[in-house]
N, C-alpha and C positions, 0 to 999 in steps of 0.2 A: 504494500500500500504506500502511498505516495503521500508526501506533509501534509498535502493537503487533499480531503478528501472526494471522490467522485462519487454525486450523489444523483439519485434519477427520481419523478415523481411519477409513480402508476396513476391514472388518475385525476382529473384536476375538473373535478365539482366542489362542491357547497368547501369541501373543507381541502380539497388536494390543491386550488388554487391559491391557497395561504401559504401551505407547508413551501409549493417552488417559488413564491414573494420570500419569505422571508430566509429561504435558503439561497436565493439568487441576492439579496441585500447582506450578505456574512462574506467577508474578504475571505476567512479561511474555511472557505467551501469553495467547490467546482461543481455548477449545477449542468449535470452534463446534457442531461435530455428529460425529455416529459412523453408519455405515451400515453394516449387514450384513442381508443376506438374509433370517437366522433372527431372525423377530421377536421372540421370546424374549428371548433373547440381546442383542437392539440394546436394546432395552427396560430389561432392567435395567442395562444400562452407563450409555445416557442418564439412566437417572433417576440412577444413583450419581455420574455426573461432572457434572451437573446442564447436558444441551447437549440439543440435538434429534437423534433419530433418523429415519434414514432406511431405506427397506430398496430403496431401489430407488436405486442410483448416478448414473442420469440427471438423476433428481429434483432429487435434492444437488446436482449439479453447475449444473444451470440456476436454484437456488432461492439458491445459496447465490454469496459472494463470497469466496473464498479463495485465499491467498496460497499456502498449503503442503498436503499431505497425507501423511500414512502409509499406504503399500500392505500389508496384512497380510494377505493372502489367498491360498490354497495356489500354489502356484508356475507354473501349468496356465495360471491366470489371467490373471498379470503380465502378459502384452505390450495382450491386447484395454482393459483396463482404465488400463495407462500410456497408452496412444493417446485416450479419451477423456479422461482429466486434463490431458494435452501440448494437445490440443486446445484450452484453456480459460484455457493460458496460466499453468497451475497448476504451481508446483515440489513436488517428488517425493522422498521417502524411503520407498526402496524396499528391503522384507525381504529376505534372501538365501533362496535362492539367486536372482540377478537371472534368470534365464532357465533352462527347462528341456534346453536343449539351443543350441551356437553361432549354433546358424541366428537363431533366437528372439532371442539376446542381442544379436546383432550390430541385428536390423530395431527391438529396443528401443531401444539406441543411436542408430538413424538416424533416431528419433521424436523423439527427446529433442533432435539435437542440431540439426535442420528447427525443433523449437517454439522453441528457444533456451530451454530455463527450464532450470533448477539440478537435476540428481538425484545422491544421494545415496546409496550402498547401505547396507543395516545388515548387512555383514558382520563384524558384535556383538564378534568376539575382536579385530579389529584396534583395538577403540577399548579393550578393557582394558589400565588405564595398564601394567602389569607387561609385556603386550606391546608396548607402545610404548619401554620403557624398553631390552626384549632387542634389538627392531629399532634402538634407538639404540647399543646397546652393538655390535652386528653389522658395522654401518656407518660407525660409529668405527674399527673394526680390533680390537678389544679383544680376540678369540678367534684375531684370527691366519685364517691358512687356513682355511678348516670343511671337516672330515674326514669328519662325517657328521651325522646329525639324525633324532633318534628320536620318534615321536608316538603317545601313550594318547590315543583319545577312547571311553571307551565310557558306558554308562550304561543305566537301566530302557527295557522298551518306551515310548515316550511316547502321552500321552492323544492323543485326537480322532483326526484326519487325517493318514496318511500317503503321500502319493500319489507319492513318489521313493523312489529306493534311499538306503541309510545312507550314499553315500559322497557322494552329493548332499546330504542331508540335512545330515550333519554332520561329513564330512571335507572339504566346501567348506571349513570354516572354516580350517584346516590345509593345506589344498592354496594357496588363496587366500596366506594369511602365507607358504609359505615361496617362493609364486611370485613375491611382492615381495621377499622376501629376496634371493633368489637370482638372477633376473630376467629371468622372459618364460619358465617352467621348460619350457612346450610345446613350446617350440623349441630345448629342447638336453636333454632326457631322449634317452638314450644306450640305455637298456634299464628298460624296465616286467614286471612280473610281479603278477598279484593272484589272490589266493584269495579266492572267493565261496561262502555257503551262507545258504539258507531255511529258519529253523529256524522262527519267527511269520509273518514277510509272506510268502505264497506267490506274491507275484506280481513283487518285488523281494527281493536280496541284504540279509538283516539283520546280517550280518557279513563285513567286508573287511579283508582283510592286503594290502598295498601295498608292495611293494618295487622301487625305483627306482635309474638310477647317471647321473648326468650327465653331457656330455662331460668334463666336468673333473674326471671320477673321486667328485662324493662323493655317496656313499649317502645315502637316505633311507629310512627305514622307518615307514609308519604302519600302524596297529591302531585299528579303528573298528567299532563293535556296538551294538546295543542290545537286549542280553540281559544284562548283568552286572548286578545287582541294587545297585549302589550309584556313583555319578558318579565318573569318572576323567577326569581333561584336566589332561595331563601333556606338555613338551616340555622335550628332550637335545639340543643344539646340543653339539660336541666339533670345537673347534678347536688349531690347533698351542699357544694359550699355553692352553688349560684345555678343562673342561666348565661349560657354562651349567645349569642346572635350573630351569625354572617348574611352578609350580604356576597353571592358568587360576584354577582358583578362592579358592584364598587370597589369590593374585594377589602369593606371596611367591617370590624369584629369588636362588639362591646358586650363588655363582662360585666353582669348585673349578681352583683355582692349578697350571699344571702347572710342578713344582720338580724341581730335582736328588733322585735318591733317598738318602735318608737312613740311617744307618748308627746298629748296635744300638738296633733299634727294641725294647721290650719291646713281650711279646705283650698287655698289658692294649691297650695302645696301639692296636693293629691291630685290636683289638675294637672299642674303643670311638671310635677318630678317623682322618681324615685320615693317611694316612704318608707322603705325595707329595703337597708342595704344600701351599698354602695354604686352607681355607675360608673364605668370605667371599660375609655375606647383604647383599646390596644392597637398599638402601631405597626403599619406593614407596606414594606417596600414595595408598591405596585410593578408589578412587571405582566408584559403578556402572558400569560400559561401554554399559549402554543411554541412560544419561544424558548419556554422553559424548556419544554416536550423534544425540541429539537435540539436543546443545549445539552440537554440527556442523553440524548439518540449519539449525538455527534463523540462527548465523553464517553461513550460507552465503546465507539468505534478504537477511539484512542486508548483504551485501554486506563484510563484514568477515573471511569466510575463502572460502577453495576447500574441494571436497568431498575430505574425508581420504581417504576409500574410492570413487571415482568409478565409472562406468558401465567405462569403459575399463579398471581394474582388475579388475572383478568379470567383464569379459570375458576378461580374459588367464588368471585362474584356472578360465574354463570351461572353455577352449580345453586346457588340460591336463587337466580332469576328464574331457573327452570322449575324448582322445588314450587316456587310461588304461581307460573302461570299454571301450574295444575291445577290453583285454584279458581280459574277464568270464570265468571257465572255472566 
């Protein structure tokens, strides 16, 4: 491999068009090609990130010499197309969701780990710093017990391709975080319940209520759609010493102090502030998360990190997404 390394992007929809922007803006990358199908499409990316296009994946793979690639392509895809990359001896960052289903995930895993190269998933919210900062604060002890954990994901229908349900789609991202949290959640959800309806995709659930209890008693509740006409991604972690609150996308996080209750509180008070306990906004270095994703990817080619979000993780959060749509009503 060469200092600097040769990167290709599978792909370039909703999220494959980011990964070759911001790997064509990194001096220590070589963004060497983009390939997708739709010539159109391959067409103006190539010219705009100024690399060659392919439309046909074989192609690229035998024409070209590459160290890395990004897998952007609908989720159906992932495993036929990791096996050809694995094959080449190529390392991999790979979009979430890593697999459509455990079977899938597990035989990408056993591609990955026969070729020996590096894969990496971009399940996107673990690498927003604000998330990184609550999973430090989690695992420090700082909340005490966790009593329970509340999750907003919803937002507009999205463009192009949908070919999974919303809970695949975009309650991976949430299932995935608090499977790490919590740890391995597949195998100790105590009791599941979801409510599903099709109000757009008739062919998948475009809105899921999730309610869950662990062996160790605590609750989760998540809410995921994509019909509310403006982005919500929101998480309520409520431990014995406070509540946590993130905002994914301000990527801002305050920690509500749980205090002795306080005495002749005036009522402006109870209007306008905290009456129990402390507030307290904790500080966090804003940075993109897809950048992060790619600053991992790129480390992990060099040999200077482990993959943050591994194949093994992205598997443990299937293994529960699956466990849960058995309960579809």
């Amino acid at each position: 491999m060469s200092n600097v390394p040769k990167i290709a992007v599978i792909g370039v929809g909703n999220m494959g068009k980011n990964h070759a922007r911001i790997y064509f803006e990194r001096p220590d990358v070589e963004l060497v090609a983009i390939c997708d199908s739709n010539k159109k499409k391959c067409d103006e990316f190539s010219e705009k990130y100024k690399c060659k296009a392919y439309y046909d994946l074989d192609e690229m793979l035998n024409n070209e010499q590459l160290d890395g690639v990004s897998i952007c392509v609908p989720t159906m895809l992932h495993k036929a197309i990791v096996e050809k990359v694995a094959q080449k001896k190529i390392n991999i960052l790979l979009e979430k969701p890593a697999a459509p289903s455990v079977k899938e995930a597990e035989e990408i895993k056993d591609i990955i780990k026969k070729a020996g190269v590096t894969c990496v998933v971009g399940q996107i919210e673990r690498y927003n710093p604000a998330v990184r900062k609550v999973i430090d604060l989690v695992f420090r002890g700082e909340l005490g017990k966790i009593f329970y954990i509340n999750i907003l994901r919803q937002g507009p229908y999205p463009p192009g391709v949908v070919d999974v349900d919303v809970l695949t789609d975009l309650g991976i991202h949430d299932l995935e975080i608090i499977n790490y949290l919590l740890g391995k959640m597949g195998d100790c959800v105590s009791y599941a319940c979801l409510q599903t309806h099709n109000f757009i995709n008739k062919k998948d659930p475009d809105i899921i209520r999730v309610l869950m209890k662990t062996k160790e008693n605590i609750v989760i509740n998540l809410s995921t759609d994509i019909l509310s006409p403006t982005k919500i991604r929101k998480l309520y972690i409520c431990g014995k010493k406070g509540l946590l609150s993130l905002d994914y996308i301000t990527q801002e996080i305050t920690f509500y102090e749980n205090g002795k209750h306080k005495e002749n509180i005036e009522y402006q008070q109870i209007l306008t502030g905290v009456t129990v306990g402390e507030e307290r906004k904790i500080l966090v270095e804003k940075k993109e998360p897809l950048l992060m994703e790619i600053e991992n990817f790129l480390s992990c080619i060099a040999g200077t990190e482990e993959p943050y979000v591994s194949i093994d993780d992205a598997l443990n959060g299937i293994i529960l997404l699956e466990s849960l749509k058995k309960n579809f009503k």
